[in-house]
VEXLORO-387047 format. One line per 8 residues: number of its first residue (from 1); their letters; for each residue y, x, z of N, C-alpha, C. Coordinates in steps of 0.1 Angstrom, whole numbers. Layout:
BEGIN
NUM	a	Y:X:Z:Y:X:Z:Y:X:Z  ...
% end
This chain:
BEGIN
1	xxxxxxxx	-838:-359:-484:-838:-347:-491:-846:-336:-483  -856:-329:-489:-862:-317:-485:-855:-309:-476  -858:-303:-469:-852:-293:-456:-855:-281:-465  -869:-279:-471:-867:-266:-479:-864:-263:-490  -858:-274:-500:-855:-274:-511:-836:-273:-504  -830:-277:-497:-818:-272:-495:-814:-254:-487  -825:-251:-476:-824:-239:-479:-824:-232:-489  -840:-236:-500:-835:-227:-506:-824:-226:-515
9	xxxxxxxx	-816:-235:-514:-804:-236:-521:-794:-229:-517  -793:-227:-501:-785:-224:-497:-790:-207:-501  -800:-199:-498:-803:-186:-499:-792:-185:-516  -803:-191:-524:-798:-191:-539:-774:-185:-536  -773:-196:-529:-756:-197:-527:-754:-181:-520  -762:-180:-513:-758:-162:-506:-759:-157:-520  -770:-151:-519:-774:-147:-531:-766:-141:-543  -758:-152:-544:-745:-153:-556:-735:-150:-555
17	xxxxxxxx	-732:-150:-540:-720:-151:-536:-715:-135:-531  -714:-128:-536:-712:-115:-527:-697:-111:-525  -683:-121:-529:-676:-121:-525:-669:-135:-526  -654:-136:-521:-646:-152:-516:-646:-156:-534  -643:-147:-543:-641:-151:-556:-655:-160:-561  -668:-149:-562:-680:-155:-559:-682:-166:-556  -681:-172:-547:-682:-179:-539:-676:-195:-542  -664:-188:-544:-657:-201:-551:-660:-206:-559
25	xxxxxxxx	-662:-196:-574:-669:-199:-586:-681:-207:-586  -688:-202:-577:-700:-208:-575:-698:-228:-570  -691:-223:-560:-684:-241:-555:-682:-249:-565  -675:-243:-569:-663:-252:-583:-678:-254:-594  -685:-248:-592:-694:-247:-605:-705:-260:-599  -711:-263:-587:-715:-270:-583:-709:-291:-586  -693:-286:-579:-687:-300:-578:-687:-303:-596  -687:-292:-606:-684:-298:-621:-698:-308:-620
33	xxxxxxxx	-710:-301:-616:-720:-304:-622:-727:-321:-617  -715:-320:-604:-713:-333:-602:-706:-343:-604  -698:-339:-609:-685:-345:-622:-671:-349:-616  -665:-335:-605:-655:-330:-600:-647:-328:-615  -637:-331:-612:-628:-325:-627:-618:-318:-619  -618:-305:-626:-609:-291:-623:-593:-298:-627  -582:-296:-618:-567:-297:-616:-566:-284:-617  -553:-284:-625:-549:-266:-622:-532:-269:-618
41	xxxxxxxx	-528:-261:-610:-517:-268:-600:-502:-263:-607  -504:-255:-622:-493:-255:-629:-492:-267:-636  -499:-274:-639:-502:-288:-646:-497:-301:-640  -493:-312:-646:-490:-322:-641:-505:-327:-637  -504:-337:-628:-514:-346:-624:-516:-357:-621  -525:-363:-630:-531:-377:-632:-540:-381:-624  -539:-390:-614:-552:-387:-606:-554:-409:-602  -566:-409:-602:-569:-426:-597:-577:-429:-588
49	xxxxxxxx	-573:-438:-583:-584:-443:-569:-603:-439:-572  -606:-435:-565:-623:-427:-568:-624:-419:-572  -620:-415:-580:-619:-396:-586:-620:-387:-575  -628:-381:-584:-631:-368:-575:-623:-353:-583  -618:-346:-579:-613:-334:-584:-614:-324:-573  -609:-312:-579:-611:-299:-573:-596:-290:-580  -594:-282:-571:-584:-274:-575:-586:-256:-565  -582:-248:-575:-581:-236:-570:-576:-227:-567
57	xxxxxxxx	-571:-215:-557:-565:-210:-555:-559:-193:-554  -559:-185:-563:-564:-174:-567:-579:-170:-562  -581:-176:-572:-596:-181:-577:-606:-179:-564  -600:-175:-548:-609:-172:-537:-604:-184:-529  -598:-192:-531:-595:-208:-521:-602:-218:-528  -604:-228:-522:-605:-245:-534:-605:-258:-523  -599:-262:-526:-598:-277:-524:-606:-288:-532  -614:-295:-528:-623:-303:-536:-617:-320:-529
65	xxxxxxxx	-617:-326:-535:-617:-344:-530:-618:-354:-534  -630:-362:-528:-630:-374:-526:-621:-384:-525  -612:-388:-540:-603:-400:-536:-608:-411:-530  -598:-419:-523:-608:-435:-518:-609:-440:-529  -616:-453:-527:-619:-462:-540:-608:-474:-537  -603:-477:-528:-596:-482:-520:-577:-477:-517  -571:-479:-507:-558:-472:-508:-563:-459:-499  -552:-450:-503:-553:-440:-492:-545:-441:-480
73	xxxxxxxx	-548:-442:-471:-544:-444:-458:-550:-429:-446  -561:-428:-450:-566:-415:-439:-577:-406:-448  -575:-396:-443:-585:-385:-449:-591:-377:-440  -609:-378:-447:-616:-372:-438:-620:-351:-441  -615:-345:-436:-614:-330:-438:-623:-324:-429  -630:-310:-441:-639:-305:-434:-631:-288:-436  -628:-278:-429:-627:-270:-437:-634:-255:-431  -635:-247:-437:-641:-237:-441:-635:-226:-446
81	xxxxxxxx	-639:-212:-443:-635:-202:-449:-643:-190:-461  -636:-191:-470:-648:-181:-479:-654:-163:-478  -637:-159:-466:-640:-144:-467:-648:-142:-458  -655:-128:-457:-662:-121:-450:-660:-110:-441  -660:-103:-433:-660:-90:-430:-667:-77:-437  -662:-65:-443:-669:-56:-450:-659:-44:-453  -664:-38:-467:-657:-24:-470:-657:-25:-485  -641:-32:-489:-632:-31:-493:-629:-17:-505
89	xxxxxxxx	-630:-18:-516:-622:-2:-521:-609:-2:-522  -607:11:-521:-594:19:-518:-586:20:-536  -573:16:-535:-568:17:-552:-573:32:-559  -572:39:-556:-577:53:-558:-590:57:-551  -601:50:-551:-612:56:-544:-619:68:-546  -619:72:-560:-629:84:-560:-623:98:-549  -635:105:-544:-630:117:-537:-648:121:-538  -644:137:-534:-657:143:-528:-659:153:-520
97	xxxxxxxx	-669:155:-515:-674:167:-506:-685:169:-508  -688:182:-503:-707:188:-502:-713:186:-518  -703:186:-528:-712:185:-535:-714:168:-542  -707:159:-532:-710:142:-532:-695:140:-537  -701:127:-552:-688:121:-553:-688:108:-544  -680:105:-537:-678:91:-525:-670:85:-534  -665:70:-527:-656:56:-526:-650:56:-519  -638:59:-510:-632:58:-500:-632:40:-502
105	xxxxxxxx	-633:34:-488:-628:26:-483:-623:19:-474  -615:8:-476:-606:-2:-462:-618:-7:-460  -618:-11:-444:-623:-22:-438:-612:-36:-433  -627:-44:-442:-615:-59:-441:-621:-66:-429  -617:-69:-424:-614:-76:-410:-623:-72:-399  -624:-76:-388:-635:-71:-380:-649:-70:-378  -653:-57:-390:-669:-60:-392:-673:-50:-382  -684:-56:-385:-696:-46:-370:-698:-31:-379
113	xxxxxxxx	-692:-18:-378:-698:-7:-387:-712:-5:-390  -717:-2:-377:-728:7:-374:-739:-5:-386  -741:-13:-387:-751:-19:-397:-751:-10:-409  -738:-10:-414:-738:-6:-429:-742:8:-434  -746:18:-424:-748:30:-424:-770:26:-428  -771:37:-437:-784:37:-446:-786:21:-450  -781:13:-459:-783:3:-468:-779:7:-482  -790:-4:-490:-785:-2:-504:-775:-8:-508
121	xxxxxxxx	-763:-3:-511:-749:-9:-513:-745:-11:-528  -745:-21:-531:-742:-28:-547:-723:-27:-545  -717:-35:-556:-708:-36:-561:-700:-51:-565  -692:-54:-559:-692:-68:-566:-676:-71:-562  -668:-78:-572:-657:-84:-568:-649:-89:-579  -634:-87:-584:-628:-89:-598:-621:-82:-601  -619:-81:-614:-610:-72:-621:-599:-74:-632  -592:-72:-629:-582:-79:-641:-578:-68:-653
129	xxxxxxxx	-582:-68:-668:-578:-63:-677:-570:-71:-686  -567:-62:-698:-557:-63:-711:-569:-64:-722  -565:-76:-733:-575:-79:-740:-566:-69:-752  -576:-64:-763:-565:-63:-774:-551:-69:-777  -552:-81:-779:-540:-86:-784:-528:-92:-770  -529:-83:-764:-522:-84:-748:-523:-92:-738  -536:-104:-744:-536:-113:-731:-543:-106:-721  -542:-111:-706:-545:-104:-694:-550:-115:-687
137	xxxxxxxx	-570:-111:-682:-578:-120:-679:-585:-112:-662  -583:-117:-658:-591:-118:-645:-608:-119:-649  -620:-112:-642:-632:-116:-647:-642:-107:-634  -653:-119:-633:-661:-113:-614:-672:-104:-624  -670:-96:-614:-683:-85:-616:-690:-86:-605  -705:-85:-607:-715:-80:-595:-723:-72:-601  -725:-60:-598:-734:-45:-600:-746:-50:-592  -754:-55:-593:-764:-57:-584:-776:-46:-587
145	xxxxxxxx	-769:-34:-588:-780:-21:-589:-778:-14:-574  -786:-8:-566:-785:-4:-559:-775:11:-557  -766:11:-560:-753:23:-564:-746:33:-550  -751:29:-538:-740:37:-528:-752:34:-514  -748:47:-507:-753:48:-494:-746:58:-486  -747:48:-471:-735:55:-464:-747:63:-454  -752:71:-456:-760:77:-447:-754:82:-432  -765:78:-425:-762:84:-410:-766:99:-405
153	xxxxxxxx	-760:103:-401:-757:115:-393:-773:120:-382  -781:131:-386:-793:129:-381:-791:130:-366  -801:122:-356:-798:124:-344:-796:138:-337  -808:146:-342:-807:161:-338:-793:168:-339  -783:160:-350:-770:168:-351:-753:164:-342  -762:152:-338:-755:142:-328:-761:138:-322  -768:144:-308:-770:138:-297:-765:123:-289  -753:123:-291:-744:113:-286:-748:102:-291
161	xxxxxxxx	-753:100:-300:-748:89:-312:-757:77:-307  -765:79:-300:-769:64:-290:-767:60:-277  -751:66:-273:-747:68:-264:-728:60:-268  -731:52:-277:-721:39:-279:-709:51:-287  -704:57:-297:-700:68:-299:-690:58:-310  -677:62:-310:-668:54:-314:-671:58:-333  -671:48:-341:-668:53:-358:-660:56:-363  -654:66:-370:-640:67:-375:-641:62:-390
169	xxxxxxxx	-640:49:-396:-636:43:-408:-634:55:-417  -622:62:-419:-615:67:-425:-626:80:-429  -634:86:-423:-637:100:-425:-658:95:-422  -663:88:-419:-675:86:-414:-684:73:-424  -672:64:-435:-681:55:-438:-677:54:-454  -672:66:-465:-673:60:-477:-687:68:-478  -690:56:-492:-701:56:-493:-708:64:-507  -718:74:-504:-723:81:-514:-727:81:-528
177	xxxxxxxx	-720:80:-539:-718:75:-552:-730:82:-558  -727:94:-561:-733:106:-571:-734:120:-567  -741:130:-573:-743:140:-568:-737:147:-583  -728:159:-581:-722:165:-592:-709:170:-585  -701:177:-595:-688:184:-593:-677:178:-595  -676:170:-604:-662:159:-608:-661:146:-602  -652:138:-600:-650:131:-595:-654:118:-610  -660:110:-609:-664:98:-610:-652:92:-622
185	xxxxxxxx	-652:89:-636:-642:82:-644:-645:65:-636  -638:61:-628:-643:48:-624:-640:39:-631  -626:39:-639:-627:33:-652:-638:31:-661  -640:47:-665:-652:41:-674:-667:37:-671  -668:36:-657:-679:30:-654:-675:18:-652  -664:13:-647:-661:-10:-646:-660:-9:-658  -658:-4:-670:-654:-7:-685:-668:-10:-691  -681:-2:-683:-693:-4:-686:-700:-17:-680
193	xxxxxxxx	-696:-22:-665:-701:-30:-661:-694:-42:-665  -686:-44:-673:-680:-53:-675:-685:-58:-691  -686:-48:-700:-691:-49:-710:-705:-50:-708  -710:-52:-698:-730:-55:-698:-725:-71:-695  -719:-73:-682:-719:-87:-682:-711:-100:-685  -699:-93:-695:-692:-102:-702:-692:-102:-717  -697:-90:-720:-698:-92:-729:-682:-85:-736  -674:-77:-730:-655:-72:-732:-659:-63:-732
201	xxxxxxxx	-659:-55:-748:-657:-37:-746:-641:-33:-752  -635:-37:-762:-622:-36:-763:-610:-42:-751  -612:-33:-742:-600:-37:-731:-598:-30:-723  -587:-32:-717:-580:-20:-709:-584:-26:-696  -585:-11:-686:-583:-21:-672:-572:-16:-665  -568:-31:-655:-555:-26:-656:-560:-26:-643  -562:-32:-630:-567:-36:-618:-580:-39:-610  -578:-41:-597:-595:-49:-594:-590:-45:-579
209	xxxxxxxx	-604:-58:-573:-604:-60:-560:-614:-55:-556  -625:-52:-553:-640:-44:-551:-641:-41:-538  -654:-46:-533:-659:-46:-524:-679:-46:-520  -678:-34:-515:-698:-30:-516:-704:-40:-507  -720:-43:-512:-721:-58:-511:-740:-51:-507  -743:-60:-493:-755:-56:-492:-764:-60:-505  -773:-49:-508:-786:-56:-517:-802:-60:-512  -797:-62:-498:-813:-72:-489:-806:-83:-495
217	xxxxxxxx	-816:-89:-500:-813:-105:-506:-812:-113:-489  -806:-126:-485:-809:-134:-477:-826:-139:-478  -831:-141:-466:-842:-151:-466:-848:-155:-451  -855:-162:-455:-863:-169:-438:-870:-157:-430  -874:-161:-420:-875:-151:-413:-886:-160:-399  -893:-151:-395:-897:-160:-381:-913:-165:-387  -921:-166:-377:-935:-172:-382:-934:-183:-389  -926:-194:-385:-928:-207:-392:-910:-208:-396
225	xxxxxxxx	-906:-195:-404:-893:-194:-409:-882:-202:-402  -884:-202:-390:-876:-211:-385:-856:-204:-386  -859:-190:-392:-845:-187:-392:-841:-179:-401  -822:-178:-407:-822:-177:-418:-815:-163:-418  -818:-153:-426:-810:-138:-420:-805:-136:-434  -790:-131:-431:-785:-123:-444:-772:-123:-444  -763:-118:-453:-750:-112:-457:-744:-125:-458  -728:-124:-447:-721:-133:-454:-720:-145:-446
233	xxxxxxxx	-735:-152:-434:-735:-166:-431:-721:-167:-427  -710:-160:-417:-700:-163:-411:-687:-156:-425  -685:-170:-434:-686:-182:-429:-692:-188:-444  -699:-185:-454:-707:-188:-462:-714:-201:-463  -725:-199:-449:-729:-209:-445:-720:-225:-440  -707:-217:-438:-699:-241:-434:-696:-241:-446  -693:-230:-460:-688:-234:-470:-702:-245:-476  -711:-240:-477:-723:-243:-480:-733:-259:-475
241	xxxxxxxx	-730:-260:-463:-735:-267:-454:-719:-280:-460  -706:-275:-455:-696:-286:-463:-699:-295:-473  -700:-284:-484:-704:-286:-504:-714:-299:-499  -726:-297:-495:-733:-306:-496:-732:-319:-488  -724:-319:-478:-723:-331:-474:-713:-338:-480  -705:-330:-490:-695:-336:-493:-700:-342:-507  -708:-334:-514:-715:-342:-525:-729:-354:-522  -734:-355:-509:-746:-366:-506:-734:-377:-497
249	xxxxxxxx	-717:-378:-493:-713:-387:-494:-712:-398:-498  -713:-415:-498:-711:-421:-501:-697:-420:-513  -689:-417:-514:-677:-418:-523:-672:-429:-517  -671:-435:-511:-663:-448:-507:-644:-447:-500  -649:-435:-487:-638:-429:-483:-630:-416:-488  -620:-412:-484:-606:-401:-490:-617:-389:-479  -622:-381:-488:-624:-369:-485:-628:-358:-490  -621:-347:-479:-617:-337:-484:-625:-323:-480
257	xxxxxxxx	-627:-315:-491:-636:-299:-481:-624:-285:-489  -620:-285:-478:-612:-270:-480:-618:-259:-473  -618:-249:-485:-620:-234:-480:-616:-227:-484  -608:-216:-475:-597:-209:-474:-602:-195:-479  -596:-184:-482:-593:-174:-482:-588:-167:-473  -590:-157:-467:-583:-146:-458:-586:-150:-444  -592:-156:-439:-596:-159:-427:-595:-152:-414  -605:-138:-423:-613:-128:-411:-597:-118:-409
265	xxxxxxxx	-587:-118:-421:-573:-110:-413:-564:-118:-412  -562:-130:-405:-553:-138:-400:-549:-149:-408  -551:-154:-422:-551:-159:-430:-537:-162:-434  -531:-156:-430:-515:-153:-433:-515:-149:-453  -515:-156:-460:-516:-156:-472:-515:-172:-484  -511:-165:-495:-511:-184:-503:-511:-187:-502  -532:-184:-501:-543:-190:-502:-551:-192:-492  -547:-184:-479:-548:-188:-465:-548:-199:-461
273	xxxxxxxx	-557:-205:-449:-553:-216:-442:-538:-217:-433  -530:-206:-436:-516:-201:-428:-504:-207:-436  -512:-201:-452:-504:-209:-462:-504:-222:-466  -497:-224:-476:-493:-240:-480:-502:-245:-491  -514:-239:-494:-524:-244:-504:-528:-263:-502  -534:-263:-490:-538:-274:-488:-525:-286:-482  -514:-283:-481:-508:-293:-479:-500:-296:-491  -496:-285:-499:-493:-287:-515:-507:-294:-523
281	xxxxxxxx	-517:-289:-519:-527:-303:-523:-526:-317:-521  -526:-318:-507:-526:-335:-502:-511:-342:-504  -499:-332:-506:-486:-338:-506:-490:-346:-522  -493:-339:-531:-493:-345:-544:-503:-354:-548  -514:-356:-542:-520:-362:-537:-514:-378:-529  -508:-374:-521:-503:-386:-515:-491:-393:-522  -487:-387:-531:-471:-390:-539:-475:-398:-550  -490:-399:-552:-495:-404:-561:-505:-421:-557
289	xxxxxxxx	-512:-414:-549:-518:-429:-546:-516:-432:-530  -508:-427:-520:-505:-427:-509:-493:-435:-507  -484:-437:-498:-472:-441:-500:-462:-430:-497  -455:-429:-506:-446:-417:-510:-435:-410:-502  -432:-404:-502:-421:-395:-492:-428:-387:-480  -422:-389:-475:-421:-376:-460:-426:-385:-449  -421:-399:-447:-427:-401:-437:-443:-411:-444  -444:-415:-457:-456:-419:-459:-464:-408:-455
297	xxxxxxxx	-460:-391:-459:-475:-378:-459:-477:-379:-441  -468:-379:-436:-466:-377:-421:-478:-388:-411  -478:-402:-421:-484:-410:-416:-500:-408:-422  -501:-404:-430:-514:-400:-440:-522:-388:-428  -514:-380:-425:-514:-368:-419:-523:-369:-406  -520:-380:-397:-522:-386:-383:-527:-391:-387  -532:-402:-393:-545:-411:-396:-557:-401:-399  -554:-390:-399:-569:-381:-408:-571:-374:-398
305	xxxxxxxx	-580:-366:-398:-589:-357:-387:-597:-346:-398  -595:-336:-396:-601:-322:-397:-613:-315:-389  -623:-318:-396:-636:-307:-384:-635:-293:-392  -628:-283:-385:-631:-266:-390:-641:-264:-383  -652:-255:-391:-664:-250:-391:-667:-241:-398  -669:-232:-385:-675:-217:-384:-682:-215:-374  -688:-203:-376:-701:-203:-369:-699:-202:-357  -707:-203:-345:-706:-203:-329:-715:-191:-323
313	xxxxxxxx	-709:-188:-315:-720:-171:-312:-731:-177:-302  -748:-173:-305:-758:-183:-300:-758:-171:-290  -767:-180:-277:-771:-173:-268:-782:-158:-273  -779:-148:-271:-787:-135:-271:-800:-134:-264  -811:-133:-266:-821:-125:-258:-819:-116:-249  -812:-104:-261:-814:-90:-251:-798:-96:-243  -788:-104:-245:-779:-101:-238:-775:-115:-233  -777:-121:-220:-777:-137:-217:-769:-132:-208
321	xxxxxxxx	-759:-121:-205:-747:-120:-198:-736:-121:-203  -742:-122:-219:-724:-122:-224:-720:-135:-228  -726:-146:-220:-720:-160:-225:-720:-163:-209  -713:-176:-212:-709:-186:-198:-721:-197:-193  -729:-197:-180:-740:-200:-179:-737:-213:-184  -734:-220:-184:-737:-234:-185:-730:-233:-202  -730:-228:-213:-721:-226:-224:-731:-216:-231  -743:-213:-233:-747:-207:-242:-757:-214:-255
329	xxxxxxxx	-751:-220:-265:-757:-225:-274:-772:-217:-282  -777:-225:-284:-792:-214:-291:-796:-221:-304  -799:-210:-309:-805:-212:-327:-816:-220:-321  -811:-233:-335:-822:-245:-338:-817:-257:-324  -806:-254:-322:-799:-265:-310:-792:-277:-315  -786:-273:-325:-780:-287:-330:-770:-276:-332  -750:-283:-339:-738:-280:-343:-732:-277:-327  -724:-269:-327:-717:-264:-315:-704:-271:-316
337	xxxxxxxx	-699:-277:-308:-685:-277:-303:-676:-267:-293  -664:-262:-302:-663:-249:-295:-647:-254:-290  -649:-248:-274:-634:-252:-265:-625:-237:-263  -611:-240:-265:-609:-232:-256:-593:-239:-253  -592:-231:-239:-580:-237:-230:-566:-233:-238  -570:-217:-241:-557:-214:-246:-559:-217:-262  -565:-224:-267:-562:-233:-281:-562:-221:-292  -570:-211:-291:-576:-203:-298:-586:-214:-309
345	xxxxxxxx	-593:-221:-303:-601:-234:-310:-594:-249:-311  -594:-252:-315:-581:-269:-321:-592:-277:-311  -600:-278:-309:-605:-292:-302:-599:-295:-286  -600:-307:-287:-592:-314:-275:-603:-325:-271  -603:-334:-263:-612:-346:-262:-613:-357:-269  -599:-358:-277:-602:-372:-285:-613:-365:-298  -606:-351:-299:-616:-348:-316:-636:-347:-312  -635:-341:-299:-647:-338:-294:-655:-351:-296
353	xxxxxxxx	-646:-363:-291:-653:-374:-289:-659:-379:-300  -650:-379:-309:-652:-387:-323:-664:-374:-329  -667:-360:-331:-679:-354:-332:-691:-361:-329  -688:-362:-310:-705:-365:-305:-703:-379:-307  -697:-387:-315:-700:-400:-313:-706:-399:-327  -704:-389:-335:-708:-392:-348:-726:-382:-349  -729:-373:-340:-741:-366:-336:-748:-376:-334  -741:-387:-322:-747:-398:-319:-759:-404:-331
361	xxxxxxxx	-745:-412:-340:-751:-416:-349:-761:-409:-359  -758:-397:-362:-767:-391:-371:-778:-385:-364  -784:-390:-348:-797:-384:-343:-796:-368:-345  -783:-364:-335:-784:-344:-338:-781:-341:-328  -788:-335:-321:-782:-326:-312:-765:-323:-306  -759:-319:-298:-747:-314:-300:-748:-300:-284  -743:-292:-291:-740:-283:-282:-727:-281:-279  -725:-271:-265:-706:-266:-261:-707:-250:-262
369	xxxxxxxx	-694:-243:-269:-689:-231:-264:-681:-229:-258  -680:-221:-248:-665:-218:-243:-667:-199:-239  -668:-196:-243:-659:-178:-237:-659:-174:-222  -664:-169:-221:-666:-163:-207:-653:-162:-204  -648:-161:-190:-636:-162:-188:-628:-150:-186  -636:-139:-182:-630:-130:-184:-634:-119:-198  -641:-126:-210:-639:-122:-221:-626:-127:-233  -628:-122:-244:-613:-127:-254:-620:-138:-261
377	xxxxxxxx	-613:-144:-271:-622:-155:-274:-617:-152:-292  -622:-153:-300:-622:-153:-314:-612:-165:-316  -613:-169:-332:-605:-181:-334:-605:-187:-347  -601:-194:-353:-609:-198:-372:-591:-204:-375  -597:-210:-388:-587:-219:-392:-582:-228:-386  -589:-235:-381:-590:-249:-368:-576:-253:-368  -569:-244:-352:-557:-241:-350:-548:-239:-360  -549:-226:-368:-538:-223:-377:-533:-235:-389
385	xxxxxxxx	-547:-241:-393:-547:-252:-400:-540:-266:-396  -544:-270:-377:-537:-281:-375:-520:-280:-372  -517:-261:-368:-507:-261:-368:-499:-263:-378  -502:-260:-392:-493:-256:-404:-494:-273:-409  -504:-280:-409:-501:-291:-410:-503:-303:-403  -505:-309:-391:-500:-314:-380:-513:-323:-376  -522:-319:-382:-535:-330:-384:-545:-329:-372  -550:-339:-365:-561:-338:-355:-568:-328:-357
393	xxxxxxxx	-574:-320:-351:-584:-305:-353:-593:-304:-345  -608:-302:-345:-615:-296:-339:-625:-287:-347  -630:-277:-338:-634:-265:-339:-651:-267:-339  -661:-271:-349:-676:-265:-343:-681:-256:-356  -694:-256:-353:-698:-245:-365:-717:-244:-360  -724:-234:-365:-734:-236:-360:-737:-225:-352  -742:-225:-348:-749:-208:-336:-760:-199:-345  -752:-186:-344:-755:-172:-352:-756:-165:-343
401	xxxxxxxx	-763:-152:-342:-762:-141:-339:-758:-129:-351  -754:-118:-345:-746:-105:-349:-734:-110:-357  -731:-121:-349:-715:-120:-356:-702:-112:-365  -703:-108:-378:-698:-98:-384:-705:-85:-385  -721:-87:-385:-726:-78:-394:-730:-71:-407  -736:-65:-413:-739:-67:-427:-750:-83:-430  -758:-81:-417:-772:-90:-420:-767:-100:-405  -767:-110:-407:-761:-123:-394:-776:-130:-397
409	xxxxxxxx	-776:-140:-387:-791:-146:-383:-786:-158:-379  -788:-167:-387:-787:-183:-380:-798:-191:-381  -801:-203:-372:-812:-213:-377:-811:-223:-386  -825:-220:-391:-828:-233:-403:-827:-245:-403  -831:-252:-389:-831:-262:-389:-811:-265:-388  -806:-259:-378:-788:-260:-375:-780:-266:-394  -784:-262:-400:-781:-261:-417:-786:-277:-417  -800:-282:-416:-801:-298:-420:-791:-308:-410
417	xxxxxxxx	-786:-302:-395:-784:-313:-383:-771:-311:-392  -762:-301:-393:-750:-302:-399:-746:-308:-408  -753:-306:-417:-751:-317:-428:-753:-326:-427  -759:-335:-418:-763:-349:-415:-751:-352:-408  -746:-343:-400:-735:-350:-392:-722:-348:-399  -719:-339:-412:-708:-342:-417:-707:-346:-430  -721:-356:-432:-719:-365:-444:-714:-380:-438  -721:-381:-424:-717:-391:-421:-703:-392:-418
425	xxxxxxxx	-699:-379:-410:-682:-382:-411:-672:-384:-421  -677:-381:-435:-674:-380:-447:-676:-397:-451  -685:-406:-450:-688:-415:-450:-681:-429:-439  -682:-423:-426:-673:-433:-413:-659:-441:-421  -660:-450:-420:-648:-461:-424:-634:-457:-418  -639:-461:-402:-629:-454:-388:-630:-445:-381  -615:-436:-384:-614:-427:-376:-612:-426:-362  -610:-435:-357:-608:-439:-343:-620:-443:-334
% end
């Protein structure tokens, strides 16, 4: 398969994706077109050796899988997270000053501020209304008009301000709507954006999740595009890089690509890797073509292995002090294996092993991270995921820079080695 016919697929997947709902939609809409059949988990389920299905989980999780063709005995898992870092709206957002109607906003997990100050900031997330006749439908909006700017503060009026100057969220970053005296009917502006792109003008709104969404599209970058810049890679890109290895699989083996919800605030949720999404998946799953009870899932559980994948922080140009000498991975290196002592990262040596023996096979590179030692170390689903369900875990991802910005930067080539190395693990007979 083309190297550039899958980026540009992947750009296309940014692109579309300007939130975890997005995102999913887009997944789910991929695996149909592959001839995944949608489970809905109020429903009974029918499921037979080789089937492929998918199931989802307020509408920003999904579980996709590869039944064996064969018995189930072990499963191969890739998993992934859909959220992002960004600025969230506030239930009540309209306010104003100077003359400006603003959006007050939360900030969702730990994003880098200072980017989002002068961008063109779109609109994108879901909204749940009342149809005439009282049914109540969930439905994704993306405003992809250039609508809000958080302008920065001129240097002449703040000296300081390149002098590392702390942001205050609360009073320094909603973002500039309109210029006028009233505050903004925001109802009747989602009642308009909703009626452009669904086509719903009789309905109430009752709710919505909303979140402002850069409008620089993703694209290559570099003389011979060797790299890929834009909104969203961490963690976008393993959702992305997953999807595809999990569809250029053979089908032969039980495999699975889960992507979680809620990641970047502790994933303590559902639909979380914290929650019970994915083991309420595989338990029914295994009750059906596994051998049944507690200690058949338990044995199903231990036979299987999990690679979580998120991105790895690459070594910096301007800053080659903030990594550990012998531990700085670099864009276009190959997939990172990421360590850490205090198990902030799930890998240990058997999971590591079974990685580089599979890099092996697929001719890729393999790099290591580990955290300076007297820095903190981040942390993914990995851990939370092998703890909540008991399963082998290791931690890689590929190497990015600006970790939780509006605009992140990874290599092009890291996107082809990945995929090669987690189709073939998707594919491997033995886990051992």
């Amino acid at each position: 398969m083309s190297q550039d016919a899958r980026l540009e697929r992947l750009l296309d997947f940014l692109r579309r994706s300007p939130t975890p709902w997005h995102a999913t939609a887009n997944m789910a809409r991929r695996l149909e077109e592959a001839g995944y059949r949608r489970l809905e988990e109020t429903e009974a389920w029918r499921l037979s050796p080789g089937e492929r299905v998918y199931v989802t989980r307020n509408d920003s999780s999904i579980v996709a899988l590869q039944l064996p063709r064969e018995s189930l005995t072990a499963l191969r898992l890739v998993g992934a997270h859909t959220d992002s870092p960004g600025l969230r709206l506030k239930p009540n957002p309209a306010q104003s000053a100077a003359g400006w109607l603003q959006l007050g906003v939360e900030v969702y997990g730990g994003a880098l501020l200072a980017p989002w100050f002068d961008r063109d900031l779109g609109l994108a997330g879901r909204v749940h209304l009342r149809h005439a006749d009282g049914r109540i439908e969930g439905v994704l909006l993306d405003v992809e008009t250039p609508l809000a700017i958080i302008p920065s503060l001129a240097i002449h009026l703040d000296r300081e301000a390149n002098n590392g100057r702390a942001i205050n969220a609360q009073t320094e970053m909603a973002p500039v709507l309109l210029q006028g005296g009233e505050k903004p009917d925001l109802e009747r502006l989602l009642a308009g954006w909703v009626a452009e792109q669904h086509g719903l003008e009789d309905v109430e709104l009752l709710d919505f999740e909303l979140a402002f969404r850069d409008m620089q599209p993703p694209s290559r970058v570099g003389v011979d595009g060797e790299l890929i810049a834009g909104a969203r890679l961490d963690n976008l890109l393993s959702c992305f890089i997953g999807l595809e290895a999990l569809l250029e699989s053979d089908g032969q083996q039980g495999a699975v690509l889960v992507a979680n919800d809620h990641e970047e605030v502790g994933s303590a949720s559902a639909c979380g890797a914290q929650g019970p999404f994915l083991r309420d998946v595989l338990r029914r799953v295994n009750a059906q073509l596994g051998e049944p009870g507690d200690e058949g899932f338990i044995r199903l559980v231990q036979a299987s292995r999990l690679i979580s994948c998120d991105n790895a922080h690459a070594l910096h140009p301007n800053f080659p002090d903030k990594h550990d000498a012998g531990h700085g991975p670099v864009l276009n290196g190959g997939p990172v294996i990421k360590v850490n002592a205090s198990q902030r990262y799930a890998t240990n040596s058997a999971t590591a092993a079974l990685f580089r023996d599979l890099c092996r096979a697929a001719e890729v590179p393999v790099q290591s991270f580990v955290t300076r030692a007297d820095m903190g170390c981040g942390s993914t689903i990995g851990p939370i995921t092998a703890t909540e369900l008991g399963v082998p875990t290791l931690d890689v991802g590929v190497p990015q820079w600006a970790m939780h910005s509006i605009r992140e930067t990874a290599g092009a080539r890291d996107v082809e080695s990945l995929t090669r190395v987690l189709t073939a693990f998707f594919d491997r007979p033995e886990l051992v």
